[in-house]
N, C-alpha and C positions, 0 to 999 in steps of 0.2 A: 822344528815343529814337534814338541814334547809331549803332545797329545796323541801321536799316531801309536796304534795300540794293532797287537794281530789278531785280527778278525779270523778266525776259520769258520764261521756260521756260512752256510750255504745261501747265498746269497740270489739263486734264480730261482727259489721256494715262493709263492708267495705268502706275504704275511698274514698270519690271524689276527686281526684285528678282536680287541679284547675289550670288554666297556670299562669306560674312565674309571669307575666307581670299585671294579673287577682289579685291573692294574695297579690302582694305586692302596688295593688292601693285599695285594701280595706284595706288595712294601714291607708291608706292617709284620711280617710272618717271614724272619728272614735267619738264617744260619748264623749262629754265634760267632762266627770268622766275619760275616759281613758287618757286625755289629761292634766290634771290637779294630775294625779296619778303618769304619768310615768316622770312629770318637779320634783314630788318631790323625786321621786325615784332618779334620777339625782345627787340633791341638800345630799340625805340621801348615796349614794356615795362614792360624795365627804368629807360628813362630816366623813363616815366609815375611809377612808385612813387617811387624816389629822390627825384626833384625833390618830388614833392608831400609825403613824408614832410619834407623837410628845408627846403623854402622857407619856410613859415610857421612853423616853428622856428624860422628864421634872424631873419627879419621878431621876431620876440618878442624874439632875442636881442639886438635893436637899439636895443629900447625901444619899439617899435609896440604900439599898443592891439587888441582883436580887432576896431574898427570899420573901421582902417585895414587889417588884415589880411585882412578880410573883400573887403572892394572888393581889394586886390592879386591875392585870388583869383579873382576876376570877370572882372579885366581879359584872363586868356588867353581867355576863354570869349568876350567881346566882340569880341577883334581876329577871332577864329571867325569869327563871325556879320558881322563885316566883310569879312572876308576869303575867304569861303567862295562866292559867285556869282563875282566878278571871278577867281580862282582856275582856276575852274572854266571861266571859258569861254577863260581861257589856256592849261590845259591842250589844251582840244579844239581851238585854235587853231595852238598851236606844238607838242604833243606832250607826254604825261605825262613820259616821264622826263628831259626836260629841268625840269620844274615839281618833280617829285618829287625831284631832286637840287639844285636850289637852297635847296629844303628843307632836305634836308638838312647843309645847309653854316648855313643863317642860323638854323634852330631852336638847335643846341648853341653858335653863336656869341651868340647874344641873351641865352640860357638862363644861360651863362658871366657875361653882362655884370650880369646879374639878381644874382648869386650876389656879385661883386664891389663894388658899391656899396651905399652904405647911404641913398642922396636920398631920401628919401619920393617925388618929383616923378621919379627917374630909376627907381627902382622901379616904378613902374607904367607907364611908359614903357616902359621894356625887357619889361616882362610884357607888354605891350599886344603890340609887333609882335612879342613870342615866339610869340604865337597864333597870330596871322596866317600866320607862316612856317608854325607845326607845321600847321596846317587843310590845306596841302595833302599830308598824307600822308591824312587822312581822305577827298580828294576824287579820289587818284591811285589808292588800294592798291586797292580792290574794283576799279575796272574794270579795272587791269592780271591782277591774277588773275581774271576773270573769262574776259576776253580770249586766257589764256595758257590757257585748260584746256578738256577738252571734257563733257559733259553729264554722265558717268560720273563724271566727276572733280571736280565744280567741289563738290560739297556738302560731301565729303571734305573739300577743301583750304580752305574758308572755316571748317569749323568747325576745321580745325586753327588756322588765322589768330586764330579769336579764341581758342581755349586757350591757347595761345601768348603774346597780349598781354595777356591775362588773368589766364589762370594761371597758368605758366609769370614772366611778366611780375611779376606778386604776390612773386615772390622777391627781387626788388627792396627790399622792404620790409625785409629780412632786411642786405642790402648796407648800404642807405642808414642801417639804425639802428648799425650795425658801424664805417662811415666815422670816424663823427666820435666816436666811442670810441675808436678806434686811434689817432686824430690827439691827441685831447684826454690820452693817455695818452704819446703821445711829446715834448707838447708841457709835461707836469703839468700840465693846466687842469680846467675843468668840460666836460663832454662836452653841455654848454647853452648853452659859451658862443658867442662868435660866430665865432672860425675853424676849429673843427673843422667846425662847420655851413656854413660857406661851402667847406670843400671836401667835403662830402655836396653839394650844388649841382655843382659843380663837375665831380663825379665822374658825375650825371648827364645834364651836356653831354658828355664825353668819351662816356660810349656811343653816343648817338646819332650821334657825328660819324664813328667804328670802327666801328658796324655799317652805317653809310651806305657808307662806301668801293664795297663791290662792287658799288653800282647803277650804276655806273660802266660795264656788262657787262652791266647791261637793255639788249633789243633790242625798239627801237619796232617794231611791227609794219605792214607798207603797209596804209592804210585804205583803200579804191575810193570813187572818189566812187559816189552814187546817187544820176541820176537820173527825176524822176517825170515823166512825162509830163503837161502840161497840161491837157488833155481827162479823163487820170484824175484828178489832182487834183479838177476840178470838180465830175466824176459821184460823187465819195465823199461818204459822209454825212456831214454834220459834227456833231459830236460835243458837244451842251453842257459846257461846264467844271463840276462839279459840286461849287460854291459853297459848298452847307449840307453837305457830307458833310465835306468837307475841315474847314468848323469844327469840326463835328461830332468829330474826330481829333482832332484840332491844338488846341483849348481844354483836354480835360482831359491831353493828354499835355505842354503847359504849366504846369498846374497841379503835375503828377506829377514833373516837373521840379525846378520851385522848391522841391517840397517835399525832393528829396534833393539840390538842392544847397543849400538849408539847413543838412542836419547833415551829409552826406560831404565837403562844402568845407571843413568847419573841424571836422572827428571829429578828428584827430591832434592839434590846437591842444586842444578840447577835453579829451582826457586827458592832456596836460602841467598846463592851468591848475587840473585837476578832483584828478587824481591825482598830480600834477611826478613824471611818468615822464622817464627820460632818453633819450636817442634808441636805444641797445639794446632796453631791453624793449619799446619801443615798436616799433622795427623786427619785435620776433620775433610780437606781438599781429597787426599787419596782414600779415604774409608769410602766417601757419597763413589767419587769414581769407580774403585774395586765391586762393590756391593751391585749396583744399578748394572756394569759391565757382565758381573757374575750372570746377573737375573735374562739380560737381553740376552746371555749369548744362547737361553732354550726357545728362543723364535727362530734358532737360525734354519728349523726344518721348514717354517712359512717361505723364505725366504729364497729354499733352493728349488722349491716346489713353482716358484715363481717366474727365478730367472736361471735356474742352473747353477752346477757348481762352477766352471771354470771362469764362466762369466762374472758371476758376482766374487771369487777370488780375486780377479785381476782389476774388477771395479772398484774395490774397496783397496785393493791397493797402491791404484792410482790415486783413489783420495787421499790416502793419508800421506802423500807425498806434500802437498800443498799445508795440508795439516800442520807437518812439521815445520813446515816454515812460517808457518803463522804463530804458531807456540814461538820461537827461535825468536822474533824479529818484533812479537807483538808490541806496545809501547805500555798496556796496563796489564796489570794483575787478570782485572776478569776475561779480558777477553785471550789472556792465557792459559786461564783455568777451560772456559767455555773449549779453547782449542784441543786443551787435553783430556774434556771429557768426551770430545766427539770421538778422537783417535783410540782411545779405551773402546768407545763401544763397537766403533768397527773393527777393532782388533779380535776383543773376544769373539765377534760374531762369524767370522771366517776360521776360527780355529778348529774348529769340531767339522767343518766344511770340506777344509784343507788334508784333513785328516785323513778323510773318508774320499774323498779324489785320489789320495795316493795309493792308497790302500785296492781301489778298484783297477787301477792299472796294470795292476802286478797280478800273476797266479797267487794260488792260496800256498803254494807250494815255496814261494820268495816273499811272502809278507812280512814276516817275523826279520827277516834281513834284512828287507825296506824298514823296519821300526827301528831297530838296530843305529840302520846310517844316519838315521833323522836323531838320534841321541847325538849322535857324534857331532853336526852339522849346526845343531843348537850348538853345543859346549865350545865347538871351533868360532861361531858368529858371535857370542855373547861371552869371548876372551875377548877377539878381535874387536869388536864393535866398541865397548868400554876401553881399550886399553886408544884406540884413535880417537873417539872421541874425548878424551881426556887430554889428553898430546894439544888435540886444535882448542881446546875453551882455555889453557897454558897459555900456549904459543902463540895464538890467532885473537879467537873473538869466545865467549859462550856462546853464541850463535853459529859458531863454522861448524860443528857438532851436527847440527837440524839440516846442517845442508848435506853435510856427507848422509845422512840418513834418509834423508831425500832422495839422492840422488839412487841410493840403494834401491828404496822402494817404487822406483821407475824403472829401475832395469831387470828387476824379478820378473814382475808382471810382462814385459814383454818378451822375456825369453821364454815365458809358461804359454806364451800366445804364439809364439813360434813354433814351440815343438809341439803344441797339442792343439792349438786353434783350430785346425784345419780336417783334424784326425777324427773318423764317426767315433759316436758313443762305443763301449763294450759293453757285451751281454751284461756282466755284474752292474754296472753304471745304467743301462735299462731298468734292470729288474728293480734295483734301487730307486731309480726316480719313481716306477711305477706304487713301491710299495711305502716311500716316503708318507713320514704323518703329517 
């Protein structure tokens, strides 16, 4: 869950409600860090769809099997989960936008290298430290805008952040199927084969690298040291670390993981081998999905206001268990598409849900820890999930893929109805429903 971000906002305040017309012009009136953060969010996007529409295309157009395709997906997920503590205590070390501009120089530089060779051995090399590099925009972006806004503003501008790299981003899918059509037509080739698709690659390291320029003109902000006085250190209570709760999270949101990086890791490879779409139609499939996905997932406060969070997490991910089998096993195109646009919009719409369940469970005092393990959790589920799903669509069927993902997404949901089904709401989890919009 890569959306779970540390909340410290006092959450048993109630909210001031602000008029629409009031909220959405302190939008308009916002810190040049925030404005410089969410162009390259944009640019990070678009390089997301592009690159992933068109790498494992490339990877196929090579002669790679979906076993080897599946691990090359893994590997950015890994250098993540490598990358993502050392990262982190560099940035608070020497300063985010020195970390977050180095990023963005070795992300589209690696990205490039990816796109340009064909080694099996140098392919997932260059995938590996491409993660690495990209993981510090995941460990800079929320606390630079967080940092950069005030209490009014901050909800505003993070959910703009993620419609942006989401939706907004999802248009990408549109670009990257378009690329290597236009190339493969100037070139008279197959729009499958392997140089147009190496400049779809190509084309999403160049964004990343243009939309990085102006952080150049982030302004690190003086942090004050703090601090604590000895004598209060010792009189404070100390806190036990809370062990089983934290499994408690972190086991099925592993599980929930693996199961969609299962079939989102290798869905585009999937309907080339299933249906030999060319990278156009395939481009225009995941743009409507990403786009429309982006936009529903800002209903999802309707939705918990409704039926709650735990309930509508575990609802929607019993649905998409079925989902996946429908996609997997359907016999046409549309009613494959039809299946994977429904699983897109219940997906985004639990995410920002899911988020904010974790995040209430825990003191304010273990959030930032809780955020932490959910990076890790991701990067372990979405190595894992790709590198088995590629094994069974080899070895088995493309369809034993949808089932192992299935089956995932059946056992999250009832291990999250086990340990908290039954458990009252917490104060935080009140006050939140109460002041939900």
């Amino acid at each position: 869950m890569p959306s779970v971000q540390n909340t410290s906002e006092n959450t048993t305040q109630p909210a001031r409600r602000m008029p629409k017309r009031l909220r959405w012009f302190s939008l308009q009136h916002l810190p040049l860090n925030v404005y410089l953060l969410l162009f390259f969010t944009l640019g990070k996007g678009f390089q997301l769809t592009i690159a992933t529409l068109n790498i494992s295309y490339y990877a196929h157009s090579l002669g790679y099997r979906p076993d080897f395709i599946g691990v090359l997906n893994a590997m950015g997920a890994i250098g993540s989960l490598l990358g993502a503590i050392p990262i982190g205590l560099l940035a608070d070390r020497i300063g985010r936008k020195p970390v977050l501009i180095v990023s963005a120089i070795f992300t589209p530089l690696f990205l490039a290298a990816t796109g340009l060779t064909t080694s099996a051995p140098l392919l997932l090399l260059f995938s590996l430290v491409q993660g690495t590099a990209a993981c510090a925009y995941w460990v800079t972006n929320i606390p630079i805008l967080t940092e950069s806004s005030n209490a009014q503003q901050r909800v505003g501008i993070l959910a703009l952040n993620s419609f942006l790299l989401l939706g907004v981003g999802a248009l990408g899918n549109l670009l990257g199927g378009a690329i290597p059509e236009i190339v493969a037509g100037m070139l008279h080739v197959s729009a499958a084969s392997t140089l147009p698709l190496r400049w779809g690659v190509l084309t999403a390291a160049l964004f990343t690298l243009v939309f990085g320029l102006p952080l150049w003109f982030l302004r690190e902000p003086k942090r004050p040291a703090h601090h604590t006085p000895k004598k209060r250190q010792e009189r404070a209570p100390r806190e036990p670390f809370p062990f089983m709760l934290f499994a408690q999270l972190l086991i099925p949101d592993l599980l929930f993981t693996m199961g969609e990086g299962a079939v989102v890791g290798l869905m585009q490879l999937y309907f080339v081998l299933r249906f030999h779409l060319l990278p156009g139609p395939l481009g225009v499939i995941f743009t409507i999905s990403g786009f429309i996905g982006g936009i529903f997932s800002l209903t999802s406060p309707l939705f918990v206001k409704r039926w709650g969070k735990l309930r509508l997490i575990t609802l929607v991910q019993y649905l998409s268990a079925p989902l996946m089998i429908l996609i997997g096993f359907s016999p046409t195109l549309p009613l494959t598409i039809a299946g994977e646009y429904t699983r897109s919009l219940l997906r985004t719409l639990i995410d920002p849900i899911y988020a904010a369940f974790a995040m209430e469970r825990v003191s304010d005092r273990h959030r930032a820890t809780l955020s932490g393990f959910y990076s890790v959790t991701w990067s372990i589920g979405y190595s894992i999930g790709p590198t088995i799903a590629g094994w069974l669509q080899t070895n088995i069927t493309l369809s034993a893929s949808f089932v192992f993902g299935a089956c995932c997404l059946l056992v999250a949901p009832s291990l999250l109805l086990i340990f908290f089904g039954r458990k009252p709401l917490l104060v935080t989890e009140v006050a939140t429903e109460n002041t939900s919009v």
